[in-house]
N, C-alpha and C positions, 0 to 999 in steps of 0.2 A: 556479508550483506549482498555480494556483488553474486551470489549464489543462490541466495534464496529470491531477489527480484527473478533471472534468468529461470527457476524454476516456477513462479509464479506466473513470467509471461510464458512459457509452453504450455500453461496448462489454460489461457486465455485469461487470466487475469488482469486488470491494470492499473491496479492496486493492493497495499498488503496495510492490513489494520492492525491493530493491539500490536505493534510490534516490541519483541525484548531482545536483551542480553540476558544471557545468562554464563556467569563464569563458577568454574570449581579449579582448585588445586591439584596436580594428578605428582604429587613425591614436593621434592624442595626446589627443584628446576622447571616444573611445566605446569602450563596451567592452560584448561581446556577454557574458548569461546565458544560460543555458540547462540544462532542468533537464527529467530524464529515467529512468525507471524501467521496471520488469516490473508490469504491469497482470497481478492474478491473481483467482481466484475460490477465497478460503480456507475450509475447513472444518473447525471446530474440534474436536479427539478429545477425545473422553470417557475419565474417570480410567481406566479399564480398559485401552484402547489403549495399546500402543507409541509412544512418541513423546509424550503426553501432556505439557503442561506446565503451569502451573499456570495462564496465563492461557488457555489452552484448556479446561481442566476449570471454572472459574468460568464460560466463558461457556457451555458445552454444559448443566450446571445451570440459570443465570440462566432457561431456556429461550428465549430470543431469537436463540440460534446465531449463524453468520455473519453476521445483519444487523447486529451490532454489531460486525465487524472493520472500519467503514467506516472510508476514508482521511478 
């Protein structure tokens, strides 16, 4: 996980959605993780907007905006 945050924020993300596991078995002793998401750049609406919710309207307030949706 600590892999795919660090490649989502290089790429300007600061946030990752749909995130999964996914594991498979590789013989009788290993078994592959693998773990993988939507790197996005979220910004948060204001109480007025469509869509608003309430942790969107606390952080548009806060005034710190998106820097605070980091993964």
């Amino acid at each position: 996980m600590a892999r795919m945050v660090a490649e989502a924020e290089q790429r300007g993300a600061n946030a990752i959605i749909a995130m999964r596991f996914d594991t498979s078995a590789i013989g009788q002793n290993w078994t592959e993780v693998c773990a993988y998401g939507t790197a996005v750049f979220a910004i948060p609406l204001s109480q007025n907007e469509p869509g608003a919710t309430g942790q969107s309207i606390y952080l548009t307030n806060s005034g710190d905006g998106a820097a605070r949706l980091k993964p």
